[in-house]
C-alpha positions as CSV (number, residue, x, y, z in Angstrom):
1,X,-2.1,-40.6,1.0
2,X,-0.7,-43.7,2.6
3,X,-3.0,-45.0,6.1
4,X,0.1,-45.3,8.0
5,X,1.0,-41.7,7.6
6,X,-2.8,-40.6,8.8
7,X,-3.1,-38.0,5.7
8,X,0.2,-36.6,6.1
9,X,2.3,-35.9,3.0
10,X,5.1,-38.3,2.6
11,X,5.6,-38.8,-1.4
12,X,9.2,-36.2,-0.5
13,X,11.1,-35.1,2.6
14,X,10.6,-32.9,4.4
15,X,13.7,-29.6,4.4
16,X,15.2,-29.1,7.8
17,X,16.2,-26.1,9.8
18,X,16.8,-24.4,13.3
19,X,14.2,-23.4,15.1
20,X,15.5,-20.9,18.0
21,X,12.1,-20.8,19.3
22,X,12.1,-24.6,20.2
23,X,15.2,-23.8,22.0
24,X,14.9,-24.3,26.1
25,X,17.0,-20.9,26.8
26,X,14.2,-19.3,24.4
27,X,11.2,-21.3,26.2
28,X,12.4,-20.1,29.5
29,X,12.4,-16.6,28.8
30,X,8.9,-16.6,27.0
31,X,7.8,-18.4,30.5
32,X,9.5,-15.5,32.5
33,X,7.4,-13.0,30.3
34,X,4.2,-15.1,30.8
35,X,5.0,-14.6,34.6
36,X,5.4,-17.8,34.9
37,X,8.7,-19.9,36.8
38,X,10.3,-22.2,34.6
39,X,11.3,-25.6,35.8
40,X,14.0,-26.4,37.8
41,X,16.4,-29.7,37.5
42,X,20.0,-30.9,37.9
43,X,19.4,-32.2,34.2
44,X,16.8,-31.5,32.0
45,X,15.3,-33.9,29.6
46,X,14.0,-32.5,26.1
47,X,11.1,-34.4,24.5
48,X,10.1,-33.2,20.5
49,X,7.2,-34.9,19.1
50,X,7.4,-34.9,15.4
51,X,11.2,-34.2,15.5
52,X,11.1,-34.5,11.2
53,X,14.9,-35.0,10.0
54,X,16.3,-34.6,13.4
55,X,18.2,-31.8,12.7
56,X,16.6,-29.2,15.1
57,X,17.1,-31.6,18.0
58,X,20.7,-31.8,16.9
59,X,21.5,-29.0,17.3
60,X,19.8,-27.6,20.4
61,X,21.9,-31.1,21.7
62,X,24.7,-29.9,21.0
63,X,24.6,-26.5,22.3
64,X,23.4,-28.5,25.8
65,X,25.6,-31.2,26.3
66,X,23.9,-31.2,29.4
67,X,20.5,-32.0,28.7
68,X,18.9,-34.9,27.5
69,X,17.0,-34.8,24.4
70,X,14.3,-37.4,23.0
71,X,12.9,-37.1,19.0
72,X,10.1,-39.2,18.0
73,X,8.7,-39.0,14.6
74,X,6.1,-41.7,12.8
75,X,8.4,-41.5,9.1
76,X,11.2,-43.9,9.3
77,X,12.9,-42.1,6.4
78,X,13.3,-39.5,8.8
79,X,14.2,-41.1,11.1
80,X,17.0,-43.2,9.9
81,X,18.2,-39.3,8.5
82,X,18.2,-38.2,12.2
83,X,20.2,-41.5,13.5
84,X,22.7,-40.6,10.4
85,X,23.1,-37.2,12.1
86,X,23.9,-38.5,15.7
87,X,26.5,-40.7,13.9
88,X,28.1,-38.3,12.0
89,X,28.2,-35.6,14.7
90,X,28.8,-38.6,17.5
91,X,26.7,-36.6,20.1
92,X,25.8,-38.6,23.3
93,X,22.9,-36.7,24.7
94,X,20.4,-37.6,22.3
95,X,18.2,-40.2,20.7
96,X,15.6,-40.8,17.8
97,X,12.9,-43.3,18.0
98,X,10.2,-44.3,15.0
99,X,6.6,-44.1,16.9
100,X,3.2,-43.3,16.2
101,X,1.1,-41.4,18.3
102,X,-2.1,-43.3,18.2
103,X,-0.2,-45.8,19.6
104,X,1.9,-44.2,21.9
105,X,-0.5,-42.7,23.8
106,X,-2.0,-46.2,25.0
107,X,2.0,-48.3,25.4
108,X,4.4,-45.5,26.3
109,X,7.8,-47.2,26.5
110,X,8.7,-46.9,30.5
111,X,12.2,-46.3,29.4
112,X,11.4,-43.2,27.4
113,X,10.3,-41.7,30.9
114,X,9.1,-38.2,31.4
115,X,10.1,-34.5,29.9
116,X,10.9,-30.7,31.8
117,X,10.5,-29.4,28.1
118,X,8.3,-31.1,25.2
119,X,8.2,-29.7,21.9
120,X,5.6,-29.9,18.4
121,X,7.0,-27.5,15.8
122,X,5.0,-27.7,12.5
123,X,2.5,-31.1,13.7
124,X,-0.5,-29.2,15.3
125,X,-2.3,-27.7,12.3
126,X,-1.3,-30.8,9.8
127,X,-2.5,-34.1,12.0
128,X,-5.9,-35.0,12.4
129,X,-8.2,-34.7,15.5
130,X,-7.7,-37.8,16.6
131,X,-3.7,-37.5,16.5
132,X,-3.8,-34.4,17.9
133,X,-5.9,-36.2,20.8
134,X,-3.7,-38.9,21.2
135,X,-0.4,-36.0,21.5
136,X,-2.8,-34.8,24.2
137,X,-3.3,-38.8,26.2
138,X,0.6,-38.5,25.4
139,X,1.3,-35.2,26.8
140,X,-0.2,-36.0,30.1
141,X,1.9,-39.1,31.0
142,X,5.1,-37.0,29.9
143,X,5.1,-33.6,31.5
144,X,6.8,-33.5,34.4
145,X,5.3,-31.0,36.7
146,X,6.2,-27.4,36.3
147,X,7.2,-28.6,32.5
148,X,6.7,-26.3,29.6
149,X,5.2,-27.5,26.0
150,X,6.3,-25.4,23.2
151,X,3.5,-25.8,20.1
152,X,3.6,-24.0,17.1
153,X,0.6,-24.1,14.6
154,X,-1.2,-22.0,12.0
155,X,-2.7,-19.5,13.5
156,X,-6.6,-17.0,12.4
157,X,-7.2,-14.5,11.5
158,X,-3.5,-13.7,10.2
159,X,-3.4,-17.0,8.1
160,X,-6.6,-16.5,6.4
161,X,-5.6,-15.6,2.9
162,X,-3.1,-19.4,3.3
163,X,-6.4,-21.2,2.4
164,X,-6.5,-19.8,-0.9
165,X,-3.2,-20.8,-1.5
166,X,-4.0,-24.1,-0.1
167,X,-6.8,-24.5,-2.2
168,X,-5.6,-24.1,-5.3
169,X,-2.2,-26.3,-4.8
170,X,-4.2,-28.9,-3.3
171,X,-6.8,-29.1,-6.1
172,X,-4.7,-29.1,-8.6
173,X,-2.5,-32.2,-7.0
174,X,-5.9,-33.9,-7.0
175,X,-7.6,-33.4,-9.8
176,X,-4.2,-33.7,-12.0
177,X,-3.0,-36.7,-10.1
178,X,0.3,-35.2,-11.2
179,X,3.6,-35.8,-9.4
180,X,3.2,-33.6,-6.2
181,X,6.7,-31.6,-6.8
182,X,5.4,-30.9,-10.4
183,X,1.6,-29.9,-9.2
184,X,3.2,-27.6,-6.8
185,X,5.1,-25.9,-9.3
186,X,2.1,-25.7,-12.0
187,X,-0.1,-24.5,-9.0
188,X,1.9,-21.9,-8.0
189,X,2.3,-20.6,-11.8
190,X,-1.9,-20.8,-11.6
191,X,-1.7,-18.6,-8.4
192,X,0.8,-16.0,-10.5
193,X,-1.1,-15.3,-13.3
194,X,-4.2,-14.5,-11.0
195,X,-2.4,-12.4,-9.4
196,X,-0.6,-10.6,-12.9
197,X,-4.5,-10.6,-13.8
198,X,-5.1,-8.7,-10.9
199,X,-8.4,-11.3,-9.9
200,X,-11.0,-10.3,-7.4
201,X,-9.3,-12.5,-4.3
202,X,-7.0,-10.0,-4.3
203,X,-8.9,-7.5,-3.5
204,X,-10.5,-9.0,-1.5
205,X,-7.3,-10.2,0.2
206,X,-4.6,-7.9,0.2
207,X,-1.8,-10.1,1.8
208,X,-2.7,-12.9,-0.5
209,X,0.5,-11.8,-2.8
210,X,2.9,-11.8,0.0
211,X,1.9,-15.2,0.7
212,X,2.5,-16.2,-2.7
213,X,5.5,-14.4,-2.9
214,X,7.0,-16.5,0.3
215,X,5.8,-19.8,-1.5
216,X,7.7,-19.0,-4.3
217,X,10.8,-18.4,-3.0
218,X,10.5,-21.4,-0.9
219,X,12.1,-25.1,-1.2
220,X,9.0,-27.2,-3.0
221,X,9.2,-29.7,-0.3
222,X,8.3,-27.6,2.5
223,X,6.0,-26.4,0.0
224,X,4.4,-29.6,-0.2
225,X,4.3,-30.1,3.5
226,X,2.4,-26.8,4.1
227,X,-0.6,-26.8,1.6
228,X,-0.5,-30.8,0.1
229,X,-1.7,-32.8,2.9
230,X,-5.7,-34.0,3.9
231,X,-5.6,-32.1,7.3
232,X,-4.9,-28.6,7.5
233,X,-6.7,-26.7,10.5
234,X,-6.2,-23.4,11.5
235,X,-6.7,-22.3,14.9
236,X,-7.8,-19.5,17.4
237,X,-5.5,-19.3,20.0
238,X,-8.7,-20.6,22.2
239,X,-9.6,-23.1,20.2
240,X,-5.4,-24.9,21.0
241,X,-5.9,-24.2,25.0
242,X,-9.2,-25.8,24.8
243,X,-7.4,-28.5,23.3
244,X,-4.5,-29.3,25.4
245,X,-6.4,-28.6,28.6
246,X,-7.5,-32.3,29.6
247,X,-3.9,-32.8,30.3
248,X,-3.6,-29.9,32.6
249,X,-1.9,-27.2,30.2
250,X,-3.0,-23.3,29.8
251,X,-1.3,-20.6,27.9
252,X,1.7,-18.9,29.5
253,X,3.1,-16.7,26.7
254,X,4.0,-16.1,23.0
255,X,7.1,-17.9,21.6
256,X,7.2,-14.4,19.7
257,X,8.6,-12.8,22.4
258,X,7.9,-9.1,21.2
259,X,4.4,-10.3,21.5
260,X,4.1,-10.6,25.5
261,X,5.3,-6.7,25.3
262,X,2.1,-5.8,23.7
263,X,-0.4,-5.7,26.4
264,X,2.2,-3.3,28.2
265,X,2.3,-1.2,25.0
266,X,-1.7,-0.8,24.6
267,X,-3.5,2.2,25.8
268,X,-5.8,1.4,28.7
């Protein structure tokens, strides 16, 4: 792993998608759910910290032409693919800048100013402590008050059986020292024939086979950017507030938003 990219996996892109739960409309409702008054403004601005290829950002700028929206992301390769995007589409509203946290969070640039909405899809469980500690120094010089922070990570118990999947891409990488696209795809043939030989993890994890199932049919990259990296934490939901309450955050509600129903649908 190169220094610069703090453990993270950078030998192939990463893919690129929409996220609807990064989306303000969708933030908004989840803070209505969590009882909770969403911020108020004659423009919002949008902040996404680890904004990968720059395509979610895109997107959610151009369905708000009247927002403001801010990506950052420490991979220039990325980066440069985001400022392609704003070219191509020729959207005003939003901007992509090459930063590293761990510096960030001592020089924020004045100009970049501060955020009604901030955003880290897919960073929290694959960065370091100390990254995620410097998002934290970042997050409390850029949240407006009353803003909301969207973070998604990999959450316990549910993403138990993962590990194993984890575990046995990520060995393999090492101890091959193969190309990672081609250890991924020899690791995930390991992982199969277990599974057609019906080995005891199985038992002892009966989701593990779905899980495998969804790697498969994935695109190798993301592959590669789930399991193949030196950090890989999973959290209790306790164990993320803890985190990101020096800079005055607490949980609000579930970006799942049939999740925030449940506590209605329990029995007392």
């Amino acid at each position: 792993m190169r220094v610069w990219s703090h453990g993270y996996n950078v030998e192939v892109p990463y893919t690129y998608s929409y996220c609807k739960e990064t989306s303000p409309l969708w933030i908004k409702w989840a803070s209505y759910l969590g009882g909770r008054k969403p911020p108020k403004a004659e423009k919002f601005r949008v902040l996404e910290l680890g904004c990968g290829q720059g395509f979610n950002l895109c997107m959610h700028a151009s369905a708000f032409p009247e927002m403001e929206f801010l990506g950052i992301d420490f991979n220039p390769s990325q980066i440069a693919h985001a400022e392609e995007l704003v070219e191509l589409t020729g959207l005003k509203n939003v901007s992509f800048v090459e930063g590293d946290f761990m510096e960030l969070k001592d020089n924020w640039p004045k100009e970049f100013g501060k955020f009604h909405y901030v955003i880290l899809h897919g960073i929290w469980s694959w960065i370091p402590k100390p990254v995620r500690a410097a998002v934290v120094e970042i997050l409390k010089n850029v949240v407006l008050p009353g803003g909301l922070v969207y973070i998604s990570y990999n959450s316990l118990p549910g993403w138990l059986p993962g590990t194993i999947v984890r575990g046995v891409l990520l060995n393999y990488y090492l101890m091959t020292q193969k190309p990672v696209l081609q250890a991924v795809e020899e690791g995930l043939n390991i992982l199969k024939s277990m599974e057609e030989m019906n080995a005891l993890v199985f038992r002892v994890y009966p989701t593990l086979k779905n899980r495998i199932e969804m790697a498969m049919k994935h695109n190798r990259n993301y592959v590669v950017h789930e399991y193949i990296n030196e950090t890989h934490k999973l959290f209790w939901v306790y164990e993320v507030i803890e985190e990101v309450e020096p800079a005055k955050l607490y949980y609000i509600a579930s970006a799942n938003l049939l999740d925030n129903y449940l506590p209605a649908l329990l029995p007392d």
